[in-house]
gemmi code that builds the backbone of each chain (N, CA, C; Angstrom):
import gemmi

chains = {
    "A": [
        ("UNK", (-112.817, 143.780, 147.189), (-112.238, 144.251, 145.912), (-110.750, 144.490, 146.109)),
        ("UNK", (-110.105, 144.182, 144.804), (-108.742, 144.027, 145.673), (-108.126, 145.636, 145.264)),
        ("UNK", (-106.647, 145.703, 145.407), (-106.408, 146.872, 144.801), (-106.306, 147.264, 143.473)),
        ("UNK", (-105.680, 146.198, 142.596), (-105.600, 146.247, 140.959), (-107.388, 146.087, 140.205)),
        ("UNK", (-108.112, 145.663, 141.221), (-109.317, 145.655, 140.327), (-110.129, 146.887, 140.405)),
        ("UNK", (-109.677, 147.164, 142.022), (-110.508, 148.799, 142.080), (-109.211, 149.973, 141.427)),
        ("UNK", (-108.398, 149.403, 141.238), (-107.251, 150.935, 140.111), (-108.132, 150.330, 139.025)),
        ("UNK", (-108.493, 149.488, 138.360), (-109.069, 149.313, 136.872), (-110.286, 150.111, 136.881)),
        ("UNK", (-110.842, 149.789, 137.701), (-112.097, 150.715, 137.800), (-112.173, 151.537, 137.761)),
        ("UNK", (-111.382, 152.109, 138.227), (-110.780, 153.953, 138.293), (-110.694, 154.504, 136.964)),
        ("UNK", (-109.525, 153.144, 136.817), (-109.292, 154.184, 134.899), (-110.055, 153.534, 133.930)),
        ("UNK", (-110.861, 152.787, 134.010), (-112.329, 152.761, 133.345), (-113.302, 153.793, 133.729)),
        ("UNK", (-113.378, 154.269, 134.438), (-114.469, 155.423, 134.836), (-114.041, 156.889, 134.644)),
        ("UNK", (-112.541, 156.988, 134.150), (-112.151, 158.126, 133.719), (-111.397, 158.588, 132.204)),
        ("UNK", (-111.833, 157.268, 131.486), (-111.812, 157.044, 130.226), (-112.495, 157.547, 129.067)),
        ("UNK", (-112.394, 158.415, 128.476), (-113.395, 158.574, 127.575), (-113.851, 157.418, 126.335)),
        ("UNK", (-112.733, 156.944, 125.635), (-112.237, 156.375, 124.326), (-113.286, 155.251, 124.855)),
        ("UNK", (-114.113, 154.385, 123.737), (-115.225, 153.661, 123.371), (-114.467, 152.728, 122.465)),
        ("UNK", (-114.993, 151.344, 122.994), (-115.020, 150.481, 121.480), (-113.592, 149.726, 122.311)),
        ("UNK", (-113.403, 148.640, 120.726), (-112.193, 147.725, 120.548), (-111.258, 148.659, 121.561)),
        ("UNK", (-110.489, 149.971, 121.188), (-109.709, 150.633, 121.478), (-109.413, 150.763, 123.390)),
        ("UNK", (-110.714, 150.765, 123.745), (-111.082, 150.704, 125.367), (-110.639, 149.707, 125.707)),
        ("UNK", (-111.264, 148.812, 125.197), (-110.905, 147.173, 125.707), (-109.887, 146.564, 125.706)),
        ("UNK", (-109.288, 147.015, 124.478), (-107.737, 146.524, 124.774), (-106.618, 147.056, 125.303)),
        ("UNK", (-107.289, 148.514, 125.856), (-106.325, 149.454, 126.763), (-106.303, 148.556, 127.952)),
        ("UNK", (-107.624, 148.704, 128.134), (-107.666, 148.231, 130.067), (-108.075, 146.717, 129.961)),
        ("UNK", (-107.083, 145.847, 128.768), (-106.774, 144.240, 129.131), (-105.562, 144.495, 129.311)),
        ("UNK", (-104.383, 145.327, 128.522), (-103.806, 145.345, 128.609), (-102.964, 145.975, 129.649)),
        ("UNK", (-103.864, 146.339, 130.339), (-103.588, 147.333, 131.743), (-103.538, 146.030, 132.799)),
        ("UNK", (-104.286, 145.300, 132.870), (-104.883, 144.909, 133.908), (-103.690, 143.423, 133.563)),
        ("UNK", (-103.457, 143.010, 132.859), (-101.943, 142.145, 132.283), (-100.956, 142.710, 132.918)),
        ("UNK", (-100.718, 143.947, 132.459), (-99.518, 144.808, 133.189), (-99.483, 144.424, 134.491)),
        ("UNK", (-100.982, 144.811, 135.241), (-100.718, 145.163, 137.100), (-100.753, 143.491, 137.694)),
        ("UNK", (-101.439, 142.612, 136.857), (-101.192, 141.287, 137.370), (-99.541, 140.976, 137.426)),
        ("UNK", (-98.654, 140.993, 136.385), (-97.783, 140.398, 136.455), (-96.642, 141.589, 137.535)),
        ("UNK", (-97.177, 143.264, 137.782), (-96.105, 143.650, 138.495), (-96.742, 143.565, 140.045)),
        ("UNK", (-98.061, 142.958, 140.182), (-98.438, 142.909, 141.452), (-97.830, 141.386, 142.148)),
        ("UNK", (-97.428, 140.236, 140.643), (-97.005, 138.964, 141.359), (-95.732, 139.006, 141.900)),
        ("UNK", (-94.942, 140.503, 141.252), (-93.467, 140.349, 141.981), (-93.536, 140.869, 143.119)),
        ("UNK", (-94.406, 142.256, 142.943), (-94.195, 143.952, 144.068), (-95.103, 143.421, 144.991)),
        ("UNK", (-96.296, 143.031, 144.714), (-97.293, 143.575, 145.721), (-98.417, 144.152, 144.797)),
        ("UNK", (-99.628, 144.213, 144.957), (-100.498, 145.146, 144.431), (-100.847, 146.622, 145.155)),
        ("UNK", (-100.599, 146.882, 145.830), (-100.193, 148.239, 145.875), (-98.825, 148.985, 145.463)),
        ("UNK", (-97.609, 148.227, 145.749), (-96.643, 149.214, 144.808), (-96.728, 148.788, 143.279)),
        ("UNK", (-98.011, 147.751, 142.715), (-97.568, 147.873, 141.656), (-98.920, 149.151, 140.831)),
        ("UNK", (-100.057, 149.363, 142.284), (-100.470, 150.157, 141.129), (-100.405, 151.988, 141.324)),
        ("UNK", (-99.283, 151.613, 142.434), (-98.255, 152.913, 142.682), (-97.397, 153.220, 141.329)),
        ("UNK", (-97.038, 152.389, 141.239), (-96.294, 152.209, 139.863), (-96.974, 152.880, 138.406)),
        ("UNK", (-97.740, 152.604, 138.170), (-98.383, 152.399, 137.423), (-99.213, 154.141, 136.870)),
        ("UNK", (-99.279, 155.162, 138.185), (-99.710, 156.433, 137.730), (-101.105, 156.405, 138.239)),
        ("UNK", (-101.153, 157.665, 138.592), (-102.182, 158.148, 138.377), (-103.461, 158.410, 137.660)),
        ("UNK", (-104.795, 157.100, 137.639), (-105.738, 156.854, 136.890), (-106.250, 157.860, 136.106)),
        ("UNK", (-106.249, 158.891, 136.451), (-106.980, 160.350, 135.760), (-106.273, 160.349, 134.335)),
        ("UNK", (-104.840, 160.338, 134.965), (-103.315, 161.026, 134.428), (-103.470, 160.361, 133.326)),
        ("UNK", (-103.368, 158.493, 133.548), (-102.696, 157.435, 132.455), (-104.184, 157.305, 131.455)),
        ("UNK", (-105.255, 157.659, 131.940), (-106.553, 157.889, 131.100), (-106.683, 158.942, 130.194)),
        ("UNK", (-106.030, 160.199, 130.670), (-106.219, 161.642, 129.830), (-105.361, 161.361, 128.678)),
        ("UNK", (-104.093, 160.479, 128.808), (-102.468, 160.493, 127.898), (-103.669, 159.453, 127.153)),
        ("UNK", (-104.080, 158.470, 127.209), (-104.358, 157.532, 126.516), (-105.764, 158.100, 125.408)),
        ("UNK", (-106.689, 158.607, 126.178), (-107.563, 159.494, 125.563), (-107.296, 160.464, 124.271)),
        ("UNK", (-106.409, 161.383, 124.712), (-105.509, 162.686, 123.939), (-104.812, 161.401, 122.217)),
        ("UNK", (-104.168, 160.317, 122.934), (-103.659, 159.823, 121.986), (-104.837, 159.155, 120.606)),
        ("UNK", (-105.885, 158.868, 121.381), (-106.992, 158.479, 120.368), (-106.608, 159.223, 120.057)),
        ("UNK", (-107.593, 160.425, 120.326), (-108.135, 161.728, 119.896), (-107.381, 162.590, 118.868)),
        ("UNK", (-106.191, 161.883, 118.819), (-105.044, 162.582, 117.466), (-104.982, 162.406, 116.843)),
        ("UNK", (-104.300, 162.833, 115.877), (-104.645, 162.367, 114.416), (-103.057, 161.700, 114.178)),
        ("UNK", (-103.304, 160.445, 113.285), (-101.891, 159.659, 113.583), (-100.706, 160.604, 112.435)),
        ("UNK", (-100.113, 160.487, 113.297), (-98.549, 161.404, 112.931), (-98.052, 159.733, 111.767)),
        ("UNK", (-97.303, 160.172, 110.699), (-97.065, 159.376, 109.861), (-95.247, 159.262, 109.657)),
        ("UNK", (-94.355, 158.229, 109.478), (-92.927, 158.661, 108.982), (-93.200, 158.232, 107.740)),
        ("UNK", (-92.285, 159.660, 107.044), (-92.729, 160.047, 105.704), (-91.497, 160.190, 105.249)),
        ("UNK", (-91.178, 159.930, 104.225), (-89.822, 160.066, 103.156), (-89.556, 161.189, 102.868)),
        ("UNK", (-89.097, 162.447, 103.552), (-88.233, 163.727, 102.825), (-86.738, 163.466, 102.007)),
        ("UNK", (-86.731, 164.153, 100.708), (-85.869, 164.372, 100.257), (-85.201, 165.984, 100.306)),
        ("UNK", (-83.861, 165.762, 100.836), (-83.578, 167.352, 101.128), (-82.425, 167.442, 100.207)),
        ("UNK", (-82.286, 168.738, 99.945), (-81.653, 169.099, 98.936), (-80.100, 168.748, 99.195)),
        ("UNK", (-79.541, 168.487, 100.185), (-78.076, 168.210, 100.485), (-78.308, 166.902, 101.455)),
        ("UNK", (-77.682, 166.038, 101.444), (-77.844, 164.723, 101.967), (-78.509, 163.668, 102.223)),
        ("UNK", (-78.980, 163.653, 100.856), (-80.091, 162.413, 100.541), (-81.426, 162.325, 101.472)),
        ("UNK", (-81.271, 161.325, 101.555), (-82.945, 161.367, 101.897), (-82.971, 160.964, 103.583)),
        ("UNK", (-84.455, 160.967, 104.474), (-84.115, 161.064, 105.842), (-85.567, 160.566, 105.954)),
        ("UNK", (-85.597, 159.660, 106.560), (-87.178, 159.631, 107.561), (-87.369, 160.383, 108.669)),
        ("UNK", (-88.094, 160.914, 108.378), (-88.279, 162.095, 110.147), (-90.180, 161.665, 110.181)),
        ("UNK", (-90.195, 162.078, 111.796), (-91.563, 161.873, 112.268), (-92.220, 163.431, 111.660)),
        ("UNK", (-93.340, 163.551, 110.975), (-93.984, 164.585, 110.668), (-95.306, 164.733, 111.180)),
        ("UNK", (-95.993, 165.386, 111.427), (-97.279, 165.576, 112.111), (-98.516, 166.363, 110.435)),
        ("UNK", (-98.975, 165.478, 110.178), (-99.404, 166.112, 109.075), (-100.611, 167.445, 109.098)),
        ("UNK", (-100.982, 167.205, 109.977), (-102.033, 168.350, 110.398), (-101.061, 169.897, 110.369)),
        ("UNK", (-99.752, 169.528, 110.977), (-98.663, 170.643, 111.810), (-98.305, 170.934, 110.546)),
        ("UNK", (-97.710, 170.527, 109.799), (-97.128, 170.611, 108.282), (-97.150, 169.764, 106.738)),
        ("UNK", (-98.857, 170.579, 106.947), (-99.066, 169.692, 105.305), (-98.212, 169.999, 104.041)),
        ("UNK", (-97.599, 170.780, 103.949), (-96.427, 171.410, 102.610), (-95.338, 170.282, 102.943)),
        ("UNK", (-94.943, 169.879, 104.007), (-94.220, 168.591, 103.648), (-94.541, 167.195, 103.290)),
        ("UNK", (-95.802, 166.841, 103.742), (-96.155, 165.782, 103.105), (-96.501, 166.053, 102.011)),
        ("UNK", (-97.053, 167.494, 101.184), (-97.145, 167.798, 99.841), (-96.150, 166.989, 98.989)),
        ("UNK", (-94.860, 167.306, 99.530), (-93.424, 166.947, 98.928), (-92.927, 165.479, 97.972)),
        ("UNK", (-93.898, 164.900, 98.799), (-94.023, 163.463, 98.780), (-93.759, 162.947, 97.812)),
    ],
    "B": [
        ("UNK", (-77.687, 165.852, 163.276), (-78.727, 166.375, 163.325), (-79.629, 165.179, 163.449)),
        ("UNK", (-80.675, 165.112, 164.445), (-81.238, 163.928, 164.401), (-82.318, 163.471, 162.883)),
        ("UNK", (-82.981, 162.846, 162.690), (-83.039, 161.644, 161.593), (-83.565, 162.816, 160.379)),
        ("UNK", (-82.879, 163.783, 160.181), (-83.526, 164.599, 158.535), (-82.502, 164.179, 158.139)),
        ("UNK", (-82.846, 163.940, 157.171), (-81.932, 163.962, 155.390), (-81.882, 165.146, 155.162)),
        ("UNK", (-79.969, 165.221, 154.330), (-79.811, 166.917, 154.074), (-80.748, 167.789, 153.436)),
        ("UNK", (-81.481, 166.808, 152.067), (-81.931, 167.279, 151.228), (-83.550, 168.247, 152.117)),
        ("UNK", (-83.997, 167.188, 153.114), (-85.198, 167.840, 153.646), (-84.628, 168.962, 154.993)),
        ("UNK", (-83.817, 168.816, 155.508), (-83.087, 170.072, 156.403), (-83.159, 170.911, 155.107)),
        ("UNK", (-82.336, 171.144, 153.801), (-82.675, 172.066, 153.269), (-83.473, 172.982, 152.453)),
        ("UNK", (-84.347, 171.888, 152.243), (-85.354, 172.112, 151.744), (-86.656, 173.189, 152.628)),
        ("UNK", (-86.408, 172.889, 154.106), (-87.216, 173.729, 154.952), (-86.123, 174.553, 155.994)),
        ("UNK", (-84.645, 174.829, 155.185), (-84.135, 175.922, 155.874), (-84.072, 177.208, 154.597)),
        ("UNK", (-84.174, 176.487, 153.421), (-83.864, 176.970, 152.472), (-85.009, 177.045, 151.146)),
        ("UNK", (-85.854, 177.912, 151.517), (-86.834, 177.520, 150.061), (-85.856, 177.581, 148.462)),
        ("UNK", (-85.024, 178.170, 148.078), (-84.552, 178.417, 146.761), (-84.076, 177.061, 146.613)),
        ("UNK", (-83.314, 176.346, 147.643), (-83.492, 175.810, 147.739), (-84.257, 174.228, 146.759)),
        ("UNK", (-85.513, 174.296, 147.744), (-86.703, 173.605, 147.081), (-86.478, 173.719, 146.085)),
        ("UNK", (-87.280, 175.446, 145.673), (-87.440, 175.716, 144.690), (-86.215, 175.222, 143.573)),
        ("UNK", (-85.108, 174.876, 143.293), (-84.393, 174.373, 142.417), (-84.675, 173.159, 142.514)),
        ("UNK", (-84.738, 171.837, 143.567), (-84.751, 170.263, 143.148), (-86.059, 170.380, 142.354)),
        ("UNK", (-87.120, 171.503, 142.656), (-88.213, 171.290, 142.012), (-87.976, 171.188, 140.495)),
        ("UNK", (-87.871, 172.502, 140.326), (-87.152, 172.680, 138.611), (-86.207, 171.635, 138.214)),
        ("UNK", (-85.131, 170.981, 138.794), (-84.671, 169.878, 138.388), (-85.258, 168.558, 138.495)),
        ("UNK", (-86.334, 168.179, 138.955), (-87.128, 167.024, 139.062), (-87.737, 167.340, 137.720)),
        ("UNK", (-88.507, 168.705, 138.189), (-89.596, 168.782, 136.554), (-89.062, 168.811, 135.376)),
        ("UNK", (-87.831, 169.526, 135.028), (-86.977, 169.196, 133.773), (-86.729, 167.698, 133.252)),
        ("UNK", (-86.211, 167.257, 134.573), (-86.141, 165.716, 134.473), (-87.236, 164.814, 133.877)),
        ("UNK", (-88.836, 165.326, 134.288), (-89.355, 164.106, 133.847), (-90.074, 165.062, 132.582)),
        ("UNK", (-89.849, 166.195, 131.801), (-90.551, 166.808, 130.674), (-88.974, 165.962, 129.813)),
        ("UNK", (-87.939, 166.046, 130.143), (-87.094, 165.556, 129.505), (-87.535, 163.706, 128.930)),
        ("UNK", (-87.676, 163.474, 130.207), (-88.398, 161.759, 129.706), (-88.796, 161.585, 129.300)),
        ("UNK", (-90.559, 162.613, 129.416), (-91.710, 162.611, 128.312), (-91.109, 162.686, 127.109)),
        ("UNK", (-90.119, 163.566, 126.802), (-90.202, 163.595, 125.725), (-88.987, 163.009, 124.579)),
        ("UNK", (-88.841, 161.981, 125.238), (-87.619, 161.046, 124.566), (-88.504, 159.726, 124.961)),
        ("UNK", (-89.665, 159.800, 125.546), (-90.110, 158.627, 126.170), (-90.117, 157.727, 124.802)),
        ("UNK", (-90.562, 158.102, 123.405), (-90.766, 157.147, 122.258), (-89.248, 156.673, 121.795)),
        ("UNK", (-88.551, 157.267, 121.920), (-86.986, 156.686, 121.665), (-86.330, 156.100, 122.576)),
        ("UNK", (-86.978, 155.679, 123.488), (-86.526, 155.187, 125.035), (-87.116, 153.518, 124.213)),
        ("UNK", (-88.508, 153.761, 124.482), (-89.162, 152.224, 123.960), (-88.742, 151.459, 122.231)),
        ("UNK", (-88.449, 152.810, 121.370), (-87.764, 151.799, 120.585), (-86.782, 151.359, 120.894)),
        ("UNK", (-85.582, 151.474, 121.716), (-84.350, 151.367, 121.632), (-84.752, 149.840, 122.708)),
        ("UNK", (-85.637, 149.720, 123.798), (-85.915, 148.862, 124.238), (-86.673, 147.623, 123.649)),
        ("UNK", (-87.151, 147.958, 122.658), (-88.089, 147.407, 121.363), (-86.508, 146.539, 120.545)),
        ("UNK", (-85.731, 147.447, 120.369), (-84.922, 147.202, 119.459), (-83.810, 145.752, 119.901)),
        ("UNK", (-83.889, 145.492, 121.467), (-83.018, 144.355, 121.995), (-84.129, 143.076, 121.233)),
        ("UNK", (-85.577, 143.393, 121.699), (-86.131, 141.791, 121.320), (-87.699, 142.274, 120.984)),
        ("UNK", (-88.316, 141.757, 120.774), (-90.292, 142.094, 121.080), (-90.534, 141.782, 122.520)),
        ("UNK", (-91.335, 142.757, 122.931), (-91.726, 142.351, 124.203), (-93.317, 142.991, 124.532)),
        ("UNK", (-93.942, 142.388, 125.663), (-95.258, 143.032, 126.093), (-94.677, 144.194, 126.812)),
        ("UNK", (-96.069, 145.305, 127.245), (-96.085, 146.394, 128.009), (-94.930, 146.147, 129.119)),
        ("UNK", (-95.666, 145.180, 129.956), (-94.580, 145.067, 131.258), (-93.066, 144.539, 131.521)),
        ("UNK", (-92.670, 143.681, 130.429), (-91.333, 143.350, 130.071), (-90.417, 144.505, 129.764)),
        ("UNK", (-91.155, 145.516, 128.673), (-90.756, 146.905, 128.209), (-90.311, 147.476, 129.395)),
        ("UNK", (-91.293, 147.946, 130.387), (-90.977, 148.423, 131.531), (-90.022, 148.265, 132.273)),
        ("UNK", (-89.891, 147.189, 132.457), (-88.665, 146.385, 133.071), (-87.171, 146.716, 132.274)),
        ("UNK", (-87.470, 146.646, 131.086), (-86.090, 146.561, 130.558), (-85.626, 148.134, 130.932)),
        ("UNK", (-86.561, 148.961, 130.703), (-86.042, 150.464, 130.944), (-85.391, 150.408, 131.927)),
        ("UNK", (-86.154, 150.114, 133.027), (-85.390, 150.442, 134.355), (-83.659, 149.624, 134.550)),
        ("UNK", (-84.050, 148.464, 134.391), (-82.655, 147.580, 133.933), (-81.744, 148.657, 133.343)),
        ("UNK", (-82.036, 148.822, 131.960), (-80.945, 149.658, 131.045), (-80.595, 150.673, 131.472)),
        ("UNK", (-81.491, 151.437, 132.337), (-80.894, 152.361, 132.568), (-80.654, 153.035, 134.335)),
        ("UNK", (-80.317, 151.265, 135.135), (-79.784, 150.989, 136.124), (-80.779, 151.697, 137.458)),
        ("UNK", (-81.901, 151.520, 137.158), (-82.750, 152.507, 137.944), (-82.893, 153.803, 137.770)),
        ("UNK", (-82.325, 154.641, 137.238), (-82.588, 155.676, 137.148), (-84.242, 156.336, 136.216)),
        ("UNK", (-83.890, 155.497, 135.227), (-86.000, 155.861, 134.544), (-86.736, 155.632, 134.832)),
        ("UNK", (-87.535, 156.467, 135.951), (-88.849, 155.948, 136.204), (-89.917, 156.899, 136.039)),
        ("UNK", (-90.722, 155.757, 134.712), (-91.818, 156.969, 134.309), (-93.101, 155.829, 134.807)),
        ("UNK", (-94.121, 156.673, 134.914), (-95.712, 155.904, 134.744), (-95.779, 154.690, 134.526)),
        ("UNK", (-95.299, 153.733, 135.154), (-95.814, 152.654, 133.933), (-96.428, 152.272, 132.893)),
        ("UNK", (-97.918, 152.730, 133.505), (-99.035, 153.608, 132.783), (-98.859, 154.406, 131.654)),
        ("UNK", (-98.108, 155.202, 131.447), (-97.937, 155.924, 130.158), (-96.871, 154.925, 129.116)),
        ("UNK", (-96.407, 153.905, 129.045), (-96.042, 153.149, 128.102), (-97.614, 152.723, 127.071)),
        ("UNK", (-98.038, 152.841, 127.669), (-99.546, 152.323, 126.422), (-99.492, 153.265, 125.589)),
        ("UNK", (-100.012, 154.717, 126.582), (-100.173, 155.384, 125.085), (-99.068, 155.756, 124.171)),
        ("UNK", (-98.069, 155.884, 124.377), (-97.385, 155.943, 123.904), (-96.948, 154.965, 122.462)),
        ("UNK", (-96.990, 153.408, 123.059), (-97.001, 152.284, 122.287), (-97.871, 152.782, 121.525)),
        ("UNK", (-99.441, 153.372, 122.044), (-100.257, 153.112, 121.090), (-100.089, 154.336, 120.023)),
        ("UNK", (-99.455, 155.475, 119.926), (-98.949, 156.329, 119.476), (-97.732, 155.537, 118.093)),
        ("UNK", (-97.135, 155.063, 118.532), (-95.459, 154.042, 117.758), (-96.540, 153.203, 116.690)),
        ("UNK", (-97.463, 152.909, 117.520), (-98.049, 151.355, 116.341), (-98.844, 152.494, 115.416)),
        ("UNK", (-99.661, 153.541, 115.905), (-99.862, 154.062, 115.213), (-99.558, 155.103, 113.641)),
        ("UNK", (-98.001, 155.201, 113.848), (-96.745, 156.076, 113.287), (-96.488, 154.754, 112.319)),
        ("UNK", (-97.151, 153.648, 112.623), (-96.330, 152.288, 111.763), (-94.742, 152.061, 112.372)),
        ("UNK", (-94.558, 152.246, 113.451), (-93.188, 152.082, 113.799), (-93.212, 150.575, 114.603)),
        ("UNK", (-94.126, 150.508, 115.530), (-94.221, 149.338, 116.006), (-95.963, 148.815, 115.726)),
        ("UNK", (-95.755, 147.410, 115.321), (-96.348, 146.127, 115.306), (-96.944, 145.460, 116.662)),
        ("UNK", (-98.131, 144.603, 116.374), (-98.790, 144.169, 118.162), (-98.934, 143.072, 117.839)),
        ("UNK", (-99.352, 141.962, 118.483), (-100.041, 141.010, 118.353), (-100.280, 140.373, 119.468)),
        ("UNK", (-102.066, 139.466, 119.904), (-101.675, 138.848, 120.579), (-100.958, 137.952, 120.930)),
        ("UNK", (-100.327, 136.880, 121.738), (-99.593, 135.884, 121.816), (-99.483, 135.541, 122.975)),
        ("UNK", (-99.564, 134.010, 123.463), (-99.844, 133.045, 124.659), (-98.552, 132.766, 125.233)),
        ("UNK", (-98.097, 132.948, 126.075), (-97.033, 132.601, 126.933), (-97.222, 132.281, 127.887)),
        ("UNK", (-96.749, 131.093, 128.252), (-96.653, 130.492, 129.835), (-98.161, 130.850, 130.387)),
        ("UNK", (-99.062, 130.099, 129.467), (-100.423, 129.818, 129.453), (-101.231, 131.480, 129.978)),
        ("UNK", (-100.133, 132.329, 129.532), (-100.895, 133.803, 129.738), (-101.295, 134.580, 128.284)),
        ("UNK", (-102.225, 135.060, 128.036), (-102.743, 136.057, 126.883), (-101.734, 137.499, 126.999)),
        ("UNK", (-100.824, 137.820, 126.165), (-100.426, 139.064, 125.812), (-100.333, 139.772, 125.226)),
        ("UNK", (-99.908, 141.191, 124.876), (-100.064, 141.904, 124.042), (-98.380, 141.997, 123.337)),
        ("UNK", (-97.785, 141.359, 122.499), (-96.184, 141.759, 122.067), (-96.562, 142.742, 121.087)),
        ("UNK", (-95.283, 143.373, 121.272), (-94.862, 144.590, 120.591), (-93.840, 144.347, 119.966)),
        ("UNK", (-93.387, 144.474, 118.721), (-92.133, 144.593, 118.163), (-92.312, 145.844, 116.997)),
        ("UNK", (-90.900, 145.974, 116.585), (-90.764, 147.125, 115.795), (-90.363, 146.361, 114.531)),
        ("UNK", (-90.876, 147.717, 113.158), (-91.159, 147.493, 112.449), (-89.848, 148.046, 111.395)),
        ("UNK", (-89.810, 148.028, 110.313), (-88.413, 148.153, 109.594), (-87.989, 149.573, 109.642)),
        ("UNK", (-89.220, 150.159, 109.548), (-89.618, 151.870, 109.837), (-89.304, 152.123, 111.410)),
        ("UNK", (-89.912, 151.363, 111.996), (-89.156, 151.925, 113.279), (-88.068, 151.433, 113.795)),
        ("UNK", (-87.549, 150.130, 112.848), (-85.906, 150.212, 112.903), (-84.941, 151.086, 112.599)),
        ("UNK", (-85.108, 152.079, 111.677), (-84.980, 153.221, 111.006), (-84.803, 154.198, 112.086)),
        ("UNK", (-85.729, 154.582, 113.062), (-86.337, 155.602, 113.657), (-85.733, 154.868, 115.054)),
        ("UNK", (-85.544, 154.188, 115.441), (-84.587, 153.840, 116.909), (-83.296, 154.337, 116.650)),
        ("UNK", (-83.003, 154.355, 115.315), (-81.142, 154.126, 114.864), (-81.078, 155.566, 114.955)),
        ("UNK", (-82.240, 156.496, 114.023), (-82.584, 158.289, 114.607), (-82.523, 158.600, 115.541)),
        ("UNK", (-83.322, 157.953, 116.409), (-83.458, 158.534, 117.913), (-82.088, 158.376, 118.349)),
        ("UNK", (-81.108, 157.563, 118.579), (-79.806, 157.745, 119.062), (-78.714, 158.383, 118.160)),
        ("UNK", (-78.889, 158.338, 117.005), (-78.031, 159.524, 116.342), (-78.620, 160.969, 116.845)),
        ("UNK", (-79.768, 161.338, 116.855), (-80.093, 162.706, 117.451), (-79.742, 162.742, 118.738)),
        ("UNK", (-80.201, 161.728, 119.657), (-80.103, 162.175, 121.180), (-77.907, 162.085, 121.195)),
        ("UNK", (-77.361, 161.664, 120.543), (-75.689, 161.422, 120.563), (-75.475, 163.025, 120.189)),
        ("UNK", (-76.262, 163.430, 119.551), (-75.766, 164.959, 118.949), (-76.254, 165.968, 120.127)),
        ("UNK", (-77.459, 165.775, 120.820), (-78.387, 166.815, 121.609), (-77.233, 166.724, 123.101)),
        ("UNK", (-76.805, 165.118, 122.986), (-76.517, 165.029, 124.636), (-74.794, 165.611, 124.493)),
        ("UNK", (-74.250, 165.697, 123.369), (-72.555, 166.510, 123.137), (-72.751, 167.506, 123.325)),
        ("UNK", (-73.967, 168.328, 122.418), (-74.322, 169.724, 122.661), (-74.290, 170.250, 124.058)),
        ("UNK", (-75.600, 169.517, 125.089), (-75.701, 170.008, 126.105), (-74.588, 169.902, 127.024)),
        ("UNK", (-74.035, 168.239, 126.697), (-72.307, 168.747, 127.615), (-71.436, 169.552, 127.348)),
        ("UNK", (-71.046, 170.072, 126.145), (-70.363, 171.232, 125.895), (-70.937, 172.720, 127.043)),
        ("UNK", (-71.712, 172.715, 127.547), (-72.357, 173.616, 127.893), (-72.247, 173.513, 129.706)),
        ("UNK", (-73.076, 172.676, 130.033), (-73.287, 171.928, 131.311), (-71.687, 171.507, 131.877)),
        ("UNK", (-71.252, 170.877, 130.263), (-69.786, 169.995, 131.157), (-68.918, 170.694, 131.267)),
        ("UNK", (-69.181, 171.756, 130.718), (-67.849, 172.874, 131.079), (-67.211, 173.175, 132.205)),
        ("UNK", (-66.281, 173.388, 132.433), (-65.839, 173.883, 133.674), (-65.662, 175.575, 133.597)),
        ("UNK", (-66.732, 176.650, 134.969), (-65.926, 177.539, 134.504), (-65.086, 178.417, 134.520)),
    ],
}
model = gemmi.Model(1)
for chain_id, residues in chains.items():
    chain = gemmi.Chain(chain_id)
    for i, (resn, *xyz) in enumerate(residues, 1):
        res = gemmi.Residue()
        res.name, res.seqid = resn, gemmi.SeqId(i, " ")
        for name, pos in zip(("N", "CA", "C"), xyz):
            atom = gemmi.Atom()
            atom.name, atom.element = name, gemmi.Element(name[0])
            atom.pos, atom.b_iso = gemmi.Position(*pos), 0.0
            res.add_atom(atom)
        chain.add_residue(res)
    model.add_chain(chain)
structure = gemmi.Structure()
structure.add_model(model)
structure.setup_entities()
């Protein structure tokens, strides 16, 4: 087993997220470590690459959120602004809408 | 002194020492985390590219000095596509399957933000830092 197939394994086995969403994490993972293992090496590339737990929990957490939206505020002095809003964090501004 | 580097002579003559590169390492990479999405648009913003091209360009642009996870560019991406800022698709190159990323008119918008804010945050903090005193 080489090294990029046993790091995949890793962060397949410490994955929660199911479905389409899984699969195209860890194709797109495994794309990544092919093309930085054809320059580096496959060990500095899946040095590179983080800590399986780590890059599984960030990817997990990000399902698991609820998608943040850019939303059109109009403020009372200088026209208007796209800002990132978290709608869960502050529904009275997307009220605004 | 035979083969230590200053930094590790002082590091074990000197815990406060330590204790400060620590705090300046960890500032350093909570600072990354959290510009990490205005890092990838602005890298988004030269051309479309897959995960690992992205990667690359960071380090390029910013002469070695950024080095985050590799690994954490996904979620992140997958965070941007999610916001509607950036766009995916697959696409075949040089008989390989990839994932491109490009940004979207909204997150053309929101790259041009991210460096008007970080131009204002990074004057601020030099006024402060760059002082002489």
């Amino acid at each position: 087993v080489s090294a990029v197939e046993r790091y995949l394994a890793e962060l397949g086995a410490a994955l929660h997220v199911r479905g389409g969403e899984r699969r195209r994490f860890l194709r797109e993972c495994g794309d990544h470590l092919a093309d930085a293992a054809a320059e580096r090496g496959e060990e500095a590339a899946v040095r590179a690459f983080g800590p399986p737990p780590e890059i599984a929990a960030a990817f997990d957490a990000e399902v698991a959120s609820p998608a943040r939206r850019v939303v059109h505020v109009h403020h009372r002095r200088g026209g208007a602004h796209d800002r990132w809003l978290d709608a869960r964090a502050d529904p009275r501004v997307l009220a605004r809408r | 002194m035979p083969s230590m580097d200053i930094r590790t002579h002082l590091a074990e003559s000197h815990p406060l020492y330590l204790d400060s590169r620590c705090m300046v390492d960890r500032v350093r990479g909570e600072l990354l985390r959290g510009h990490l999405d205005g890092l990838l648009l602005a890298v988004l913003a030269d051309a479309p590219g897959h995960g690992y091209e992205l990667s690359q360009r960071l380090t390029q642009r910013s002469g070695g000095e950024i080095e985050v996870p590799e690994g954490s560019l996904y979620p992140a991406l997958h965070r941007l596509e999610r916001s509607g800022l950036v766009a995916s698709a697959w696409s075949y190159r040089e008989g390989r399957r990839r994932r491109i990323y490009r940004l979207t008119r909204a997150g053309r918008r929101a790259a041009g933000d991210a460096r008007q804010e970080w131009r204002a945050f990074s004057v601020a903090i030099d006024r402060v830092l760059g002082a002489a005193p």
